[in-house]
C-alpha positions as a Markdown table, in Angstrom:
| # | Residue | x | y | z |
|---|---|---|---|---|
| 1 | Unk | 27.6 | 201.7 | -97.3 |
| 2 | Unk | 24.8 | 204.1 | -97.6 |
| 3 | Unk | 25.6 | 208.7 | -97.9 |
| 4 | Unk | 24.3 | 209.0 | -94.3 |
| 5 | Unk | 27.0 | 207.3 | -92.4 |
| 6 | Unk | 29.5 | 208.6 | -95.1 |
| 7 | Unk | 28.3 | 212.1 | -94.0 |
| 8 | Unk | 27.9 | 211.5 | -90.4 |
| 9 | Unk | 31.5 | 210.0 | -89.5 |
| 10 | Unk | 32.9 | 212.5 | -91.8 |
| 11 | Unk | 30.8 | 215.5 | -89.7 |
| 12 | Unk | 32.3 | 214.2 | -86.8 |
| 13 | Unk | 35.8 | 213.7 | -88.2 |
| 14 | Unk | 36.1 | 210.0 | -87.6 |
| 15 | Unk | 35.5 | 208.5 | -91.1 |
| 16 | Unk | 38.5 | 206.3 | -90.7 |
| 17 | Unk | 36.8 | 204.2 | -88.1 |
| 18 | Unk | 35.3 | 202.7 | -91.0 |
| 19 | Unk | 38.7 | 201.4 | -92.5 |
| 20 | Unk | 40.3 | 200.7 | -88.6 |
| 21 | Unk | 37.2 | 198.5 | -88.5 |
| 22 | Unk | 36.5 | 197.1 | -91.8 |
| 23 | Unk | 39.5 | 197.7 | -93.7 |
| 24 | Unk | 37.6 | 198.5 | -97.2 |
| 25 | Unk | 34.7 | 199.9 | -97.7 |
| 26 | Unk | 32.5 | 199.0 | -101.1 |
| 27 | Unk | 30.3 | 201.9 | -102.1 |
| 28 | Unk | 27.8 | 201.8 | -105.0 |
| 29 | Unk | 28.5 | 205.0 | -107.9 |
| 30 | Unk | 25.1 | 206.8 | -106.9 |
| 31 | Unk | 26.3 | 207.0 | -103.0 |
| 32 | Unk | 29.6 | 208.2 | -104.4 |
| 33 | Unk | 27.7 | 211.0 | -106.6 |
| 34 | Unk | 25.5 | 212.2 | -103.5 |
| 35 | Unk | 28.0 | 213.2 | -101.5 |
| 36 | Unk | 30.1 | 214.8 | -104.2 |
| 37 | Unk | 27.2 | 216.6 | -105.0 |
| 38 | Unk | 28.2 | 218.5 | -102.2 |
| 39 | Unk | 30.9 | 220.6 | -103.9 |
| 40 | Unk | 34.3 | 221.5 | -102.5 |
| 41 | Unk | 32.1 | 222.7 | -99.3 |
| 42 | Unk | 30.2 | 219.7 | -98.6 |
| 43 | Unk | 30.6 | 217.4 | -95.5 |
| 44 | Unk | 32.3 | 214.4 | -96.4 |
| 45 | Unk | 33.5 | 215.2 | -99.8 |
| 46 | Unk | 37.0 | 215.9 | -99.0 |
| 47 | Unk | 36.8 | 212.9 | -96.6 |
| 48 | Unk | 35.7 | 210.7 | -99.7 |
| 49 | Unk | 38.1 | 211.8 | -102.0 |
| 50 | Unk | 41.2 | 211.4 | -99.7 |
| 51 | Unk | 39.9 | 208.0 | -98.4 |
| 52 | Unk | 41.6 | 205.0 | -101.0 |
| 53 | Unk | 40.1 | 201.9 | -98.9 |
| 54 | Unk | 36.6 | 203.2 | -100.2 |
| 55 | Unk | 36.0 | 201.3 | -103.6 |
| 56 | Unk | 33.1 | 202.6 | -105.9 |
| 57 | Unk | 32.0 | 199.6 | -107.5 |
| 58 | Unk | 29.2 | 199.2 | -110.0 |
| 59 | Unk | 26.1 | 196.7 | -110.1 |
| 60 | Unk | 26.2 | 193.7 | -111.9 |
| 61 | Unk | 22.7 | 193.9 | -112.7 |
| 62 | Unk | 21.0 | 197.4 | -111.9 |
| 63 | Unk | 17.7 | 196.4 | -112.0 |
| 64 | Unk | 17.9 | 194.7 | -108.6 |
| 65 | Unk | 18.2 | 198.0 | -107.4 |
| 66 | Unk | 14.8 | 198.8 | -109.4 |
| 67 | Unk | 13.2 | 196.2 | -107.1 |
| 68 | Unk | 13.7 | 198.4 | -103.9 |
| 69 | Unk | 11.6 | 201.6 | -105.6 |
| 70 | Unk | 10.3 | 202.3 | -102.2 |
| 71 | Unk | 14.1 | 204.0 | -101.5 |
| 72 | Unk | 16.1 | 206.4 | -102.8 |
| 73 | Unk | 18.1 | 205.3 | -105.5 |
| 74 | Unk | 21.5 | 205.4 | -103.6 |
| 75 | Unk | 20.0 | 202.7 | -100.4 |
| 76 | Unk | 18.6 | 200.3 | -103.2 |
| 77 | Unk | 21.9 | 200.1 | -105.1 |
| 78 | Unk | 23.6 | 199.6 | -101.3 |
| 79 | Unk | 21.2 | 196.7 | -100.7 |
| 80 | Unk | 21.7 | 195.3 | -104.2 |
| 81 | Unk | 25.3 | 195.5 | -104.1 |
| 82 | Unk | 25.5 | 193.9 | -101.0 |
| 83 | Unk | 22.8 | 191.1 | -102.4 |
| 84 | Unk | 25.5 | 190.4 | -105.4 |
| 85 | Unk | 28.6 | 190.3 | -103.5 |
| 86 | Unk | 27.2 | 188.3 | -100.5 |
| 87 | Unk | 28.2 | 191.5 | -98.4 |
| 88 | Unk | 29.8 | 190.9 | -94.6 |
| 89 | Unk | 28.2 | 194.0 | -93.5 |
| 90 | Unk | 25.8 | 197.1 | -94.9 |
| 91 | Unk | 25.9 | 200.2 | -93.0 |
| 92 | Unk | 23.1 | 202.1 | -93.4 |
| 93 | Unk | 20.9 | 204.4 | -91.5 |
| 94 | Unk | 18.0 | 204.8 | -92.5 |
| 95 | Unk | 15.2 | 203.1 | -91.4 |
| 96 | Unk | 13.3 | 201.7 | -94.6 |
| 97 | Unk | 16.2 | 200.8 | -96.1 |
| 98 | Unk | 17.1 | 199.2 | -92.4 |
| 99 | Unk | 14.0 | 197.1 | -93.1 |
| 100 | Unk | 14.5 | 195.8 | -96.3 |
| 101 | Unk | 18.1 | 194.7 | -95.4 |
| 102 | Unk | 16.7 | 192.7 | -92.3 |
| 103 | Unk | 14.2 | 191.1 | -94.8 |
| 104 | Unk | 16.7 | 190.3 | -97.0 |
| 105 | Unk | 18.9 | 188.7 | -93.9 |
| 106 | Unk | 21.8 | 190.6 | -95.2 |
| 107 | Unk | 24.2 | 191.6 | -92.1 |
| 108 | Unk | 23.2 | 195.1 | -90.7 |
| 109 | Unk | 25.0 | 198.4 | -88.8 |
| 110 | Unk | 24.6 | 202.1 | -89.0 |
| 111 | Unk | 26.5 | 204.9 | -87.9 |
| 112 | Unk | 25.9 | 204.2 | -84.4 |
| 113 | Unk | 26.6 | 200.7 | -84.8 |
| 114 | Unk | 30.1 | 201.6 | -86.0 |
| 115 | Unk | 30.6 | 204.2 | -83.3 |
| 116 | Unk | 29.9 | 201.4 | -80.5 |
| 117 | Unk | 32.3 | 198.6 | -82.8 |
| 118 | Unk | 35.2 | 201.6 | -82.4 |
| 119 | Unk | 34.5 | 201.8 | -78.5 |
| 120 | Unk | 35.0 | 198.3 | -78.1 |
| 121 | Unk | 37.7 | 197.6 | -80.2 |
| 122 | Unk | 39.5 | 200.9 | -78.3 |
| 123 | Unk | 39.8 | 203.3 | -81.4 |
| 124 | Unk | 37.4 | 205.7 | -79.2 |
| 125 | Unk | 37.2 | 205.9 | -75.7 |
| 126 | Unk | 33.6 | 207.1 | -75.3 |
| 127 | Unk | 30.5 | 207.3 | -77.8 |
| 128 | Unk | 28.0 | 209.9 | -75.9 |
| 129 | Unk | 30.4 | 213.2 | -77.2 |
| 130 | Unk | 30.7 | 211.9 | -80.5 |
| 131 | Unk | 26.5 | 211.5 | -80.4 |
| 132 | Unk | 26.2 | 215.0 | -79.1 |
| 133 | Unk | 28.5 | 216.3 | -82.0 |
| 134 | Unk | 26.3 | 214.6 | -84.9 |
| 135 | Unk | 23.2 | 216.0 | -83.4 |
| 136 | Unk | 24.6 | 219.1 | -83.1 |
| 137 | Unk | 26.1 | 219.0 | -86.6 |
| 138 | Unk | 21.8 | 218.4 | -87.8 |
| 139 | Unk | 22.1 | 214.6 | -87.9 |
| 140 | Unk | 18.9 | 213.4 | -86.9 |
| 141 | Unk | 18.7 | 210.5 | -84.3 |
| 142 | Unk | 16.0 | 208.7 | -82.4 |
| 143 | Unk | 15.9 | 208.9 | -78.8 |
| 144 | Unk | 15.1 | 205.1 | -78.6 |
| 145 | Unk | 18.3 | 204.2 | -80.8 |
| 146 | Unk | 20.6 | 207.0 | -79.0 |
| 147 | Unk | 19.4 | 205.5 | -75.6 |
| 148 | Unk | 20.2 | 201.8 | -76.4 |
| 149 | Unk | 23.3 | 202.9 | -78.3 |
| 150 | Unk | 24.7 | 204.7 | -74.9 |
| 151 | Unk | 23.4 | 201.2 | -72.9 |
| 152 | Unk | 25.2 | 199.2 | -75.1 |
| 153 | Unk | 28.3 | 201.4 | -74.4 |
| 154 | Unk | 28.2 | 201.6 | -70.5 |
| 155 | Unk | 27.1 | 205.2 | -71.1 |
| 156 | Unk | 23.6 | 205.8 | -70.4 |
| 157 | Unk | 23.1 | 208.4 | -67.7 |
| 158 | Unk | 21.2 | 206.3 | -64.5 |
| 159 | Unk | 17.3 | 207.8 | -64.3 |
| 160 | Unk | 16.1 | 209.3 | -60.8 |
């Protein structure tokens, strides 16, 4: 799991999802020390330190993460670690590193992704507020991915 959705769920109070969901949640050191680097006023950092079903656990071999230089260094260490550990699931958001994963075939979500899993599985009744709060919180999201997110929840506003 990449800083973004770390930061995002957090934002929006609803980091748990990730353990109601997954159960735990495998983090490489550098995601760890990005959102820490937020200090005791950062989003997420209390979040992170309170949450014991996320695991920081260190790269067999670094320099897989060397091979991704395109990214910052915490998505190539998210992609590696899921490489070595023959990940279920990486949940990242941005779109780069999106890429990379797909090319790799390793099993993809972001934070949106999650929000929709939570809906269906009950754990939140409705996705579009949630949305509204990470934009308004200055979490950037594409129109095209917001719209098909609120499709695939039943909540896209009909067009006249």
């Amino acid at each position: 799991m990449n800083t973004t959705p770390i930061i995002a769920l957090a934002l929006i109070g609803q980091l748990d999802l990730l353990q109601h969901l997954y159960g735990e949640v495998l983090i490489p050191p550098t995601v760890q020390a990005e959102v820490l680097a937020g200090g005791s006023v950062g989003v997420g950092v209390a979040e992170l330190q309170k949450a014991d079903w996320v695991r920081t656990v260190h790269l067999q071999d670094p320099r897989r993460a060397d091979l991704l230089s395109d990214l910052d260094r915490g998505e190539a260490e998210v992609i590696a670690l899921a490489q070595e550990l023959n990940a279920d699931l990486v949940i990242i958001d941005e779109r780069l590193a999106r890429l990379h994963a797909k090319r790799l075939g390793l099993p993809l979500t972001g934070t949106l992704g999650v929000l929709l899993k939570a809906k269906e599985r009950r754990f939140i009744p409705i996705v579009r507020p949630l949305i509204d709060q990470l934009r308004q919180g200055g979490i950037r999201l594409d129109e095209t991915v917001v719209a098909e997110a609120l499709q695939l929840a039943g909540e896209l506003k009909p067009v006249r």
